[in-house]
VOROLO-675320 format. One line per field, with one value per residue: residue number from 0; residue in one letter; x, y, z of N, C-alpha, C in turn. Coordinates in nm, 2 decimals, decimal comma. Last residue first. Layout:
BEGIN
num = NUM/...;
residuo = A/...;
nu = X/...;
nv = Y/...;
nw = Z/...;
cau = X/...;
cav = Y/...;
caw = Z/...;
cu = X/...;
cv = Y/...;
cw = Z/...;
***
This chain:
BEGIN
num = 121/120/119/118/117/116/115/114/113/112/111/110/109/108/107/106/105/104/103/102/101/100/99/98/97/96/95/94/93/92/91/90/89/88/87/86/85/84/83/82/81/80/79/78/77/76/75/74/73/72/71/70/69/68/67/66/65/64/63/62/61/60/59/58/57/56/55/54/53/52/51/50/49/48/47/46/45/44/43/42/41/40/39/38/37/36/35/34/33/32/31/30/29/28/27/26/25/24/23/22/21/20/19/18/17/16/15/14/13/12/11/10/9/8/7/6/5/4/3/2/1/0;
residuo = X/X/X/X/X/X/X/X/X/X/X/X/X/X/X/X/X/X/X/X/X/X/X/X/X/X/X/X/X/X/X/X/X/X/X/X/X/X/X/X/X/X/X/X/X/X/X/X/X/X/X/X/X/X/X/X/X/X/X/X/X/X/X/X/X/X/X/X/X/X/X/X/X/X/X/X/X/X/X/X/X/X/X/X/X/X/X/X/X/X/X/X/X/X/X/X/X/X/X/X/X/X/X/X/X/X/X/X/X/X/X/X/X/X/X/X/X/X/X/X/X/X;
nu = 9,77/9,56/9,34/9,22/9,16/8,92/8,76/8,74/8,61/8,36/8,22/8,23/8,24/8,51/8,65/8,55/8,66/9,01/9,23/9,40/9,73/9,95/10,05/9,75/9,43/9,33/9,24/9,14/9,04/8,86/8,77/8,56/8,28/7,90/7,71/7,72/7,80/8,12/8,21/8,18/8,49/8,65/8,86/9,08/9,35/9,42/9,25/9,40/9,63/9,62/9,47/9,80/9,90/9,78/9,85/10,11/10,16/10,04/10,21/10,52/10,70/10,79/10,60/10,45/10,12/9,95/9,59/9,24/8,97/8,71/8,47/8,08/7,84/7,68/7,53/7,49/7,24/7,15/7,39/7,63/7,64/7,81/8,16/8,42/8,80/9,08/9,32/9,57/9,91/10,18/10,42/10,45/10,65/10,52/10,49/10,47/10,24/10,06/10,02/9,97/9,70/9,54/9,56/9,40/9,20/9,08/9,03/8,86/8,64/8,54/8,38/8,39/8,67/8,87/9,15/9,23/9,58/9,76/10,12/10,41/10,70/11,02;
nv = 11,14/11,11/11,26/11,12/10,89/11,01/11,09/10,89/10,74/10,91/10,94/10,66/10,67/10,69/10,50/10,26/10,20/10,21/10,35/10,62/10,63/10,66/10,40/10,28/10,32/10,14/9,84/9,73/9,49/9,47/9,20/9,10/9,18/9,06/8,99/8,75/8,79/8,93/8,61/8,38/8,39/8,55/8,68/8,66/8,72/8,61/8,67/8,96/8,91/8,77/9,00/9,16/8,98/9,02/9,28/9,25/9,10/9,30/9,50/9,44/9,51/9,76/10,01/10,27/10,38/10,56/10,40/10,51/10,34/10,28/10,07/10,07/9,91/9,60/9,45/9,44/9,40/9,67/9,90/10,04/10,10/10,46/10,45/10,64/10,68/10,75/10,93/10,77/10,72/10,69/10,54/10,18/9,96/9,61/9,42/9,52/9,63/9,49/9,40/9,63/9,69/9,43/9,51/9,73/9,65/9,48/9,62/9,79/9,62/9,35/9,42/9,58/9,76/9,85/10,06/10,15/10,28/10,36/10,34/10,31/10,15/10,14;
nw = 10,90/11,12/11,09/10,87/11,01/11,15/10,96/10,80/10,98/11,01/10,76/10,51/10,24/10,16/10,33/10,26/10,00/9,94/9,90/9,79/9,80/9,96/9,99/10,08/10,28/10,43/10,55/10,85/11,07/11,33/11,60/11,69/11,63/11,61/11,45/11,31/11,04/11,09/11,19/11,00/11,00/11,27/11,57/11,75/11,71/11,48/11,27/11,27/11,19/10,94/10,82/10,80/10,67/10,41/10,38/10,32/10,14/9,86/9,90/10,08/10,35/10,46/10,60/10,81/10,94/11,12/11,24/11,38/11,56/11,73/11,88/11,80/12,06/11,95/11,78/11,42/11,26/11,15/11,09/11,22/11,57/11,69/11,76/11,89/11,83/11,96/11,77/11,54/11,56/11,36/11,29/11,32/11,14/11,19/11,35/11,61/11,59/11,54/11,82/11,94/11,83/11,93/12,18/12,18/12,06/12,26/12,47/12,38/12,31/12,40/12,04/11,85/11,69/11,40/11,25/10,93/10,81/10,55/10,48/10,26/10,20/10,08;
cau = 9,81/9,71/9,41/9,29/9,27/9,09/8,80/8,79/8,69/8,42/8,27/8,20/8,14/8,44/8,68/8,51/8,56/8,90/9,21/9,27/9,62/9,90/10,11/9,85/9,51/9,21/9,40/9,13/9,19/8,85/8,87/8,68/8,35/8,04/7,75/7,66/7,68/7,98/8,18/8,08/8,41/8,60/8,81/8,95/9,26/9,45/9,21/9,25/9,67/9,63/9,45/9,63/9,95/9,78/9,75/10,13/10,20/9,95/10,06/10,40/10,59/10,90/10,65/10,54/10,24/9,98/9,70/9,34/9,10/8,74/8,61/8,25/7,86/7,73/7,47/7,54/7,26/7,08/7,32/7,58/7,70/7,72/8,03/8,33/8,63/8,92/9,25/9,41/9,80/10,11/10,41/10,37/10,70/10,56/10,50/10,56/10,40/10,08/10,03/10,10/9,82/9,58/9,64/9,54/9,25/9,12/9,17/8,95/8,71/8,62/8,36/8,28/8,57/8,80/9,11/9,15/9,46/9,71/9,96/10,31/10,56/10,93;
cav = 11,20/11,04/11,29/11,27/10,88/10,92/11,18/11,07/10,70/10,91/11,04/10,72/10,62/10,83/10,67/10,29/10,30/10,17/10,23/10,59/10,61/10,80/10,50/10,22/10,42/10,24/9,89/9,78/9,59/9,48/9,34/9,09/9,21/9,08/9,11/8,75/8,81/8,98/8,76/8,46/8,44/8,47/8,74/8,60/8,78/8,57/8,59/8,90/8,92/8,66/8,89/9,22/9,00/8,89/9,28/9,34/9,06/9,13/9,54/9,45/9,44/9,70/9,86/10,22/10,29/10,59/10,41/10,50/10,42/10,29/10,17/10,01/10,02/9,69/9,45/9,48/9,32/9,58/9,74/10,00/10,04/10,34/10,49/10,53/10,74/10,64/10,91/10,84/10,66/10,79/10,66/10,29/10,09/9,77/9,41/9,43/9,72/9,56/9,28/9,55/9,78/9,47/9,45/9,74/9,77/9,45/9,50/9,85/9,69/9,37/9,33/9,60/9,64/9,89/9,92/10,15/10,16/10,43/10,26/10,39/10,16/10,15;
caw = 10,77/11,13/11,20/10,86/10,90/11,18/11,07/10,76/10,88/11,14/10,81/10,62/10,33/10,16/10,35/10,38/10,01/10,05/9,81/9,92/9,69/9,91/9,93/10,07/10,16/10,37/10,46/10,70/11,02/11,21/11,57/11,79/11,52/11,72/11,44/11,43/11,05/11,05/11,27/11,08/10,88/11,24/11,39/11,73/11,81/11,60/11,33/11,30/11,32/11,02/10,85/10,87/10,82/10,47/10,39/10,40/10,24/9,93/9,96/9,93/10,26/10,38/10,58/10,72/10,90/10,98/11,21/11,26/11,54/11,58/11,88/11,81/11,99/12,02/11,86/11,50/11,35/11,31/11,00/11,10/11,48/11,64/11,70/11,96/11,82/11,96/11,85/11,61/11,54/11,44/11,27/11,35/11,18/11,11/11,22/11,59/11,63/11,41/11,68/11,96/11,79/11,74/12,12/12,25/11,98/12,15/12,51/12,42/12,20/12,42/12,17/11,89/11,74/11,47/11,37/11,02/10,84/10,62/10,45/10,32/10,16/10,20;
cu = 9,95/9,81/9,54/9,36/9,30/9,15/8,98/8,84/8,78/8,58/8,36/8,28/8,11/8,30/8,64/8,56/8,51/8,75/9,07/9,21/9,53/9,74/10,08/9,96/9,67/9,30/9,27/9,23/9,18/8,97/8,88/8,77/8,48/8,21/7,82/7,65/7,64/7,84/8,09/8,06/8,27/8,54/8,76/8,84/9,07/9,37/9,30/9,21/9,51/9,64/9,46/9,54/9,83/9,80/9,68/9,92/10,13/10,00/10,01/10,29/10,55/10,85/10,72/10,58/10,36/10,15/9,77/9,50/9,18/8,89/8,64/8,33/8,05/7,80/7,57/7,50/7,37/7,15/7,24/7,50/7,60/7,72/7,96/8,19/8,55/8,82/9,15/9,41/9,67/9,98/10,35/10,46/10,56/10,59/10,54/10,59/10,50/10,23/10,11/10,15/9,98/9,72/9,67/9,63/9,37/9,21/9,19/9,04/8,84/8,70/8,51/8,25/8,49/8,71/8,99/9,16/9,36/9,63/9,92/10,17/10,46/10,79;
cv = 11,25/11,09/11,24/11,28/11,00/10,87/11,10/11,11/10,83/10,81/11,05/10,85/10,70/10,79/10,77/10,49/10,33/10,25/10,15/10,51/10,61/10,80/10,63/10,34/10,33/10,36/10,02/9,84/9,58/9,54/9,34/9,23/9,24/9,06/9,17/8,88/8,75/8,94/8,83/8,52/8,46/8,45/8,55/8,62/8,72/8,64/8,54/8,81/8,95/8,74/8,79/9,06/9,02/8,90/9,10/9,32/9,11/9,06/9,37/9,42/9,50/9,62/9,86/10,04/10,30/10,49/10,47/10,53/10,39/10,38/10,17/10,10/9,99/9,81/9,58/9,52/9,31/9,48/9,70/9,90/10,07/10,26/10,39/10,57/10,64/10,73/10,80/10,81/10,76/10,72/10,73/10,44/10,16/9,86/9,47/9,39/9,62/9,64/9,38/9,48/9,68/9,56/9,42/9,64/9,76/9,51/9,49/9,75/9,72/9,48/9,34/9,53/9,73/9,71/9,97/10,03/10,22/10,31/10,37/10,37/10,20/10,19;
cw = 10,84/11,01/11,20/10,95/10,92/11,11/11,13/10,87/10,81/11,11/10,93/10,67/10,44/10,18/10,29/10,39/10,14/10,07/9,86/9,81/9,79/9,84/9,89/9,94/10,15/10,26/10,41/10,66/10,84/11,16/11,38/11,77/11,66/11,58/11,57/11,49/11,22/11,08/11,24/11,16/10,93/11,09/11,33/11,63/11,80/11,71/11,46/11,38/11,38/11,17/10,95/10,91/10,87/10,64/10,41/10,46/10,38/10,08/9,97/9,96/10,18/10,29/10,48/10,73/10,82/10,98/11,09/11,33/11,40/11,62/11,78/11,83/11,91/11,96/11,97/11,62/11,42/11,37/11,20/11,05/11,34/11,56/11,71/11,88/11,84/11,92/11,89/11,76/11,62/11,45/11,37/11,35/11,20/11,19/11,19/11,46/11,60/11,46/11,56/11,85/11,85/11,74/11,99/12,18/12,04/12,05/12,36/12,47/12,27/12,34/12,21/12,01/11,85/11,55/11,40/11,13/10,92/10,70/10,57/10,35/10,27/10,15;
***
């Protein structure tokens, strides 16, 4: 069994989005515990809204390339794009930010509101 820690976060429809990322991801894996919302500004101009940001603490049965394909494909099911970024609407973002204990994602020592909900799910 294998231990991940994630970030969700979006910027459009956040709170139908995050509801259902977490369905997408309940149905994949064993949720533990997941953050609170924290609601930040965005990064960079051309992000046009503010985002929801929450952390999950998982378990899976997947190897980190499966396990991080799912993330993916449960993206673009919700509408995740390759020019999401640069239109700076982001449906729903699913980052792998520690897989076993390791913190494999520089989003967690970037940022402080990434710390904040991951720590809270530990």
């Amino acid at each position: 069994m294998n231990a991940a820690l994630v970030m969700l976060g979006s910027n459009s429809q956040a709170e139908e989005n995050l509801s259902q990322a977490f369905k997408k991801l309940s149905a994949n894996f064993d949720i533990i515990k997941q953050s609170s919302i924290l609601i930040t500004k965005p990064f960079g101009k051309h992000y046009v809204h503010n985002f929801h940001n929450m952390a999950l603490n998982l378990f899976t049965n997947e190897n980190l390339d499966v396990t991080k394909a799912i993330f993916k494909r449960i993206e673009k099911e919700l509408g995740r794009i390759p020019e999401s970024k640069k239109s700076g609407i982001i449906p729903i973002d699913i980052d792998l930010i520690s897989w076993n204990e390791t913190i494999i994602h520089k989003d967690y020592e970037r940022f402080e509101f990434v710390r904040k909900c991951i720590d809270e799910v530990k």
